[in-house]
C-alpha positions in Angstrom: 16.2 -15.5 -48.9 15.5 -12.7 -46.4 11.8 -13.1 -45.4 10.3 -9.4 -45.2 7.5 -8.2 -42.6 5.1 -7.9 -46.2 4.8 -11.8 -45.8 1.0 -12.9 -46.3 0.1 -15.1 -43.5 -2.8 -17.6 -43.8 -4.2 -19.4 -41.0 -6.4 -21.9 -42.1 -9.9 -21.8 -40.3 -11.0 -24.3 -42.8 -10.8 -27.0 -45.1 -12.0 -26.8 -48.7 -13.5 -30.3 -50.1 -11.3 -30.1 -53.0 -8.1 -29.0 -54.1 -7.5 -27.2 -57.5 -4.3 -26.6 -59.1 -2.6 -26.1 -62.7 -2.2 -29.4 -65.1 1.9 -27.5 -64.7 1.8 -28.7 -60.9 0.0 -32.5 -61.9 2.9 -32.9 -64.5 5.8 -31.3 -62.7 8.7 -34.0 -61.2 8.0 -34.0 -57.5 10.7 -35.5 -55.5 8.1 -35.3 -51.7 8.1 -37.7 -49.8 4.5 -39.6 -49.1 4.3 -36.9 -45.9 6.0 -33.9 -47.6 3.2 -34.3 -50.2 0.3 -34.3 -47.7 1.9 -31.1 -46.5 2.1 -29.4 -49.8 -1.1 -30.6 -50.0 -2.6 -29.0 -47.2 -0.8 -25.5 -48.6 -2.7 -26.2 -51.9 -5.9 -26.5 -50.1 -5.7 -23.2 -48.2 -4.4 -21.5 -51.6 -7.6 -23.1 -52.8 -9.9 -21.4 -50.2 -8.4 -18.0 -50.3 -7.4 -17.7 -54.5 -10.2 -19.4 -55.8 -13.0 -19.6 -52.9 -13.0 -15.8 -51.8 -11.0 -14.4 -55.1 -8.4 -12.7 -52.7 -5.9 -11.5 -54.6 -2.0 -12.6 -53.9 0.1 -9.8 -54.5 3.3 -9.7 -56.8 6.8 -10.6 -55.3 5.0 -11.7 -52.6 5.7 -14.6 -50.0 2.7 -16.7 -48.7 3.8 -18.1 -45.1 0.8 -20.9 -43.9 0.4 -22.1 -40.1 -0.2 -25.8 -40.3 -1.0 -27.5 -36.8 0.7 -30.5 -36.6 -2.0 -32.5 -35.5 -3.5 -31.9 -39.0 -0.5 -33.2 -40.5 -0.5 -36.5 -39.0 -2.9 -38.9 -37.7 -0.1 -40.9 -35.5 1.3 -37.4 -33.6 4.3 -38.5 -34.3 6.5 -34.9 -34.2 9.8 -36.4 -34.9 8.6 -37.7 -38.3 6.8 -34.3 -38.8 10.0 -32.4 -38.2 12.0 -35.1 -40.1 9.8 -34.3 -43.3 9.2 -30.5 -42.6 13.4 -30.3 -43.1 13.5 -32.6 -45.7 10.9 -30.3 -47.6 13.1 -27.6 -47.4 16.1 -28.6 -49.5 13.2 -30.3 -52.1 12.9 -29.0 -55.8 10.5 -29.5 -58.4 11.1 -29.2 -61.6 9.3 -28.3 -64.6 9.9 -28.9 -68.6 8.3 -29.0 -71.9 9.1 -29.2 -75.2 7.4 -26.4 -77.8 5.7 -27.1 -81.1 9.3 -26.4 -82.7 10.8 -29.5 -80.8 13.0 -26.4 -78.3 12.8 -28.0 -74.7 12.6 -26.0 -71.9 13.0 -26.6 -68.0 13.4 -24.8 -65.1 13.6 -26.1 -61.1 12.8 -24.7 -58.0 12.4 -25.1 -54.4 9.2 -23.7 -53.7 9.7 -24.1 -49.5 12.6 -22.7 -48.5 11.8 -21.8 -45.2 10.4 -24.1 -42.3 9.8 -23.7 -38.8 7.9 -25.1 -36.0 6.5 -22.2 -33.5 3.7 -22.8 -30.6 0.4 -20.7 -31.7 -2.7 -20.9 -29.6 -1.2 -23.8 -27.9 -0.7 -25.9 -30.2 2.5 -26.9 -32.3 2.4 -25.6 -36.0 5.0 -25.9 -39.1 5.4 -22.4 -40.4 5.7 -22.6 -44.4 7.0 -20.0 -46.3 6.2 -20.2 -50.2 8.6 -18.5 -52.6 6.7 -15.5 -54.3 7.8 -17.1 -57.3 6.6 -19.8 -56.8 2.8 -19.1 -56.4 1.7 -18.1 -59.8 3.4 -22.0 -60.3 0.5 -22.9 -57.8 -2.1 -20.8 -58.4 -2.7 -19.7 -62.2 -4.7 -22.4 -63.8 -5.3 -21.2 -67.0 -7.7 -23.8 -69.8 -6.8 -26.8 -67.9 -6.3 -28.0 -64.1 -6.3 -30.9 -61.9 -9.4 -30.9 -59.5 -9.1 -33.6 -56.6 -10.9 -34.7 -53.4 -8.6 -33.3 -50.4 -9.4 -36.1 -48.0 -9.2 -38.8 -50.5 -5.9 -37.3 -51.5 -4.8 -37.0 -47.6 -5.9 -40.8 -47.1 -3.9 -42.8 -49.8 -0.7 -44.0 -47.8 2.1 -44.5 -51.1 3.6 -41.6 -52.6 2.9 -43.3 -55.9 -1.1 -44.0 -55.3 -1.4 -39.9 -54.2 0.4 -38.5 -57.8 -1.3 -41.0 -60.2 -4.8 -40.5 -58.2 -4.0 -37.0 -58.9 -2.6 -37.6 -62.6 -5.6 -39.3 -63.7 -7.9 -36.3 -62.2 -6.1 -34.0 -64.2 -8.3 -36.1 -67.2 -11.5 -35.8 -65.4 -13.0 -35.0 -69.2 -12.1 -37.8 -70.7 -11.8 -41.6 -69.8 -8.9 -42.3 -72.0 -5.1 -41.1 -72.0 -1.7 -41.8 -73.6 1.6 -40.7 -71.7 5.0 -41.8 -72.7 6.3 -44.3 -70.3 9.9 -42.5 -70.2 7.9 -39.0 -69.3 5.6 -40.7 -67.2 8.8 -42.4 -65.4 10.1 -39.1 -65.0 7.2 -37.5 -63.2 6.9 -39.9 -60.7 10.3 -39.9 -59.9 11.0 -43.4 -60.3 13.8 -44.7 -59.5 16.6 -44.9 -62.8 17.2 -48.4 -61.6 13.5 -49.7 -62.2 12.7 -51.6 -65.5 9.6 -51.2 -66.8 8.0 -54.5 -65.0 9.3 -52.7 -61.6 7.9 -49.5 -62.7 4.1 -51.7 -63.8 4.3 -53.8 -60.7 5.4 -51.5 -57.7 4.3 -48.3 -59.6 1.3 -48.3 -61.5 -0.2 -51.6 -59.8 0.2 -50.7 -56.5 -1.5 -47.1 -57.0 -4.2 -48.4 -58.8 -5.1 -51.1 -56.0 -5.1 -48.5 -53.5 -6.8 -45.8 -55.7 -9.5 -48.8 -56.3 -9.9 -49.5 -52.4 -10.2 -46.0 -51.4 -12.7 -44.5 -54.6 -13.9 -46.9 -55.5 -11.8 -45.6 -59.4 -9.3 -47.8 -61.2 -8.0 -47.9 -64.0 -6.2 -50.4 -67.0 -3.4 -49.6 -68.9 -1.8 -51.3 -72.4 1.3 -50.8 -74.4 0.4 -48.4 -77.7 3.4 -48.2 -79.1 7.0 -50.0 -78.8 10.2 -49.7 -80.3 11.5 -53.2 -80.5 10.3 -54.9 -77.7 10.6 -51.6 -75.5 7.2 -50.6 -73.9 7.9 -46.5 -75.1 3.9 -45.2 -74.4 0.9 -46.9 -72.1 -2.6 -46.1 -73.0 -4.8 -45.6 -70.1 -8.9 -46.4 -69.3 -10.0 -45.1 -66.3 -13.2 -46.8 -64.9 -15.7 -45.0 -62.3 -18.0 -46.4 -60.5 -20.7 -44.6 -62.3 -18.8 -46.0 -65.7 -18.9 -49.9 -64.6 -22.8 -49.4 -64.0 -23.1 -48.0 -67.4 -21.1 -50.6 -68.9 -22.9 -53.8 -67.1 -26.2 -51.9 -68.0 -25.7 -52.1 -71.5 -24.4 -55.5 -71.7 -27.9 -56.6 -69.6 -29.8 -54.1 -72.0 -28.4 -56.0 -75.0 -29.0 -59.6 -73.6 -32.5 -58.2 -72.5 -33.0 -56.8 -76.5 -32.3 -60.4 -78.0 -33.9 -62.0 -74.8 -37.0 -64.8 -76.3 -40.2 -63.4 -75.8 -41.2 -66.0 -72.9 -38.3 -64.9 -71.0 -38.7 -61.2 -71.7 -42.6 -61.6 -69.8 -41.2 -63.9 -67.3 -38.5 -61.2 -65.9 -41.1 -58.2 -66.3 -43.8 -60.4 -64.1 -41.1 -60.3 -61.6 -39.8 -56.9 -61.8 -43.5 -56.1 -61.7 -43.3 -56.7 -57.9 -41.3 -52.5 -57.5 -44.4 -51.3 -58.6 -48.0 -50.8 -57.8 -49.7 -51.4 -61.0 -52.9 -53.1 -61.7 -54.0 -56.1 -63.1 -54.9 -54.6 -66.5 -51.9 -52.4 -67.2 -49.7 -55.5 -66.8 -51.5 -57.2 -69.2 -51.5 -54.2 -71.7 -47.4 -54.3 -70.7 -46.6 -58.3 -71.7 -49.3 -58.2 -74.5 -47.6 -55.4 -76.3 -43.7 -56.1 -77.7 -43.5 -52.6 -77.5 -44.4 -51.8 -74.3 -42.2 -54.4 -72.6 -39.4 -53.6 -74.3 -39.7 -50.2 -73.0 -40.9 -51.3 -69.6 -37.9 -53.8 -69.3 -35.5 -50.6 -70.7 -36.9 -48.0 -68.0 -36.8 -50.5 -65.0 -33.4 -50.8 -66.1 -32.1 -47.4 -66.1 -34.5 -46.4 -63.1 -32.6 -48.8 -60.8 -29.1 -48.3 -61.7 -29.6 -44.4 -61.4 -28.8 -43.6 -64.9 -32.5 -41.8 -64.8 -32.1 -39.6 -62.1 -34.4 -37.6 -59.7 -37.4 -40.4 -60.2 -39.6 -39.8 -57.1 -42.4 -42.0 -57.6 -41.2 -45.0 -59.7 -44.9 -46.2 -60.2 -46.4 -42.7 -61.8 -43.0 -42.3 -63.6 -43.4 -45.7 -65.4 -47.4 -45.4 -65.7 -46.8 -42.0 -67.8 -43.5 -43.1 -69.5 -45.9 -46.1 -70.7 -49.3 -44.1 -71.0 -51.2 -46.1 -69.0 -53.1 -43.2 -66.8 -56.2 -44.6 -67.9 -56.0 -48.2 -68.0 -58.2 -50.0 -65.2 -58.9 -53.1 -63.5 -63.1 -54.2 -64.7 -63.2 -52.0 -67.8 -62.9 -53.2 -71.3 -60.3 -55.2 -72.6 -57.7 -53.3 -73.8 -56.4 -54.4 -76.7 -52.5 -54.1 -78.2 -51.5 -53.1 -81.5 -50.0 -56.0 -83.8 -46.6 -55.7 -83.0 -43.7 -57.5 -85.6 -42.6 -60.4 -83.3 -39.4 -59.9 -81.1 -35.8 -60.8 -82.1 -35.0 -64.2 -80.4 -31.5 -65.9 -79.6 -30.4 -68.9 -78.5 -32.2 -70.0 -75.2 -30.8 -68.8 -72.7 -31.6 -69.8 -68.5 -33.6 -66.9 -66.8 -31.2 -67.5 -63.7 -28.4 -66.3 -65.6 -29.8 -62.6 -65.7 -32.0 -62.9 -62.3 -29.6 -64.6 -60.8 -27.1 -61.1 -61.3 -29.8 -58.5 -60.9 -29.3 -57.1 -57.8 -28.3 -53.8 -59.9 -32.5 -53.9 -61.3 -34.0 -53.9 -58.3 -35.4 -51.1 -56.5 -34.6 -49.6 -53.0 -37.5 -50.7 -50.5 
């Protein structure tokens, strides 16, 4: 490939905080090594700022050449591996294939790199990356759907494997739930022909998610959904955020709390009672109504794990989610409305909620 003077050059000046590219790149076969793919990765990032950031346009039949310092490549500034991978990337394909609603498959492969050199700019050592004009519309038309990833979390996962299914499972940032066929799935990862499928679980899948979990604090499960024989041919997957698990162990406690006996229910809100400021007489109008400590117990709740966002003042927020502006210390009794008594279940020891409610209370 002759490389003409009408090369685009980008120097990156910055970094973007994520990376976006097409579902086409997510799902392509990559056959990078762990570094090759932090140094498409970094080429994805600047395409990022320029094509998506500033909406400057890359011209037709155009090669996109990107100035990569090698200190940015590697933490250990170790040149000999960066040179090892920077000719290794070269000769790399990546291929792409689908199958069309009338069962036709289709493929094509290409080598998107096929020319990299080291030069000194500025005084400092840079790779020099040349992207195949046809291969940017690959990288850079997104189309409905893309993959959207944090660059740094991206750059920090150390196995090949934990980097493409951290950036697999992105590409389904709209939903928590997603089947692939294990065969396809296989194929995208580039795993080796010679793994089974408990190789491909275990030093795959299992190993991704563990470092996935340790550096995002995101996991995820996965479960056989359909076999032939006893073949494993398609793994459903549930990813789990952080945000999710807090959901999840807040409705558990919201349903324990909704079936809690009534002398429990008052005993936990006299304790939670200590995150706020209220007076003598709204308390009592809170444990004396079913209603009201229901709905007390319910908005303590969400308040602490977040799920009610933006609350500034937790005391006025509860006093006017419970309309209690007017209920003071030394007036007249206030007195409840009849309320239908609450549902009751088997006894149950406070300590077993307390005990676990670090999540309930509220930030000093």
């Amino acid at each position: 490939m002759s490389v003409s003077e009408e090369n685009l050059m980008i120097v990156p000046n910055k970094k973007q905080k994520n990376n976006y590219q097409p579902n086409l790149i997510t799902e392509s076969r990559q056959m990078f090594t762990a570094l090759e793919k932090n140094i498409v990765v970094m080429v994805i990032n600047q395409l990022t700022i320029r094509y998506f950031e500033k909406g400057q346009p890359l011209f037709p039949n155009q090669n996109v050449e990107f100035l990569l310092p090698y200190s940015d490549l590697s933490k250990s500034r170790n040149y000999n591996e960066i040179e090892r991978a920077a000719k290794s990337l070269q000769l790399k394909q990546q291929g792409f294939a689908y199958t069309n609603e009338k069962g036709e498959r289709f493929f094509k492969y290409m080598i998107p790199f096929p020319l990299v050199e080291n030069i000194m700019s500025k005084g400092k050592m840079c790779l020099k990356i040349t992207m195949f004009s046809g291969a940017v519309p690959y990288y850079t038309e997104l189309g409905r759907s893309w993959t959207s990833y944090d660059y740094e979390v991206m750059r920090s996962l150390g196995s090949l494997y934990s980097k493409r299914v951290y950036e697999i499972i992105m590409s389904h940032y709209r939903k928590n739930e997603f089947i692939y066929e294990v065969d396809h799935l296989m194929h995208i990862l580039n795993v080796p022909a010679t793994f089974k499928f408990y190789d491909f679980t275990r030093k795959c899948l299992d190993v991704a998610n563990n470092e996935i979990k340790a550096k995002t604090g995101m996991s995820f499960t996965y479960q056989p959904v359909k076999k032939e024989g006893k073949r494993v041919t398609a793994l459903k997957f549930v990813k789990i955020t952080p945000q999710s698990q807090v959901e999840s162990e807040l409705d558990k406690n919201q349903q324990y709390i909704n079936n809690m006996p009534v002398g429990e229910a008052i005993a936990l809100a006299w304790k939670w009672f200590s995150n706020y400021t209220l007076n003598n007489a709204q308390k009592s109008v809170i444990t004396d109504n079913s209603d009201k400590l229901d709905t007390f117990l319910r908005i303590h709740s969400e308040v602490a794990s977040g799920r009610r966002k933006n609350v500034k003042n937790a005391t006025a927020y509860m006093v006017k989610s419970l309309s209690l502006e007017n209920v003071r210390d030394k007036k007249k009794e206030v007195v409840p409305k009849a309320t239908a008594p609450r549902k009751t279940a088997s006894p149950k020891a406070l300590g077993s909620i307390i005990g676990t409610m670090d999540l309930f209370r509220a930030e000093e």
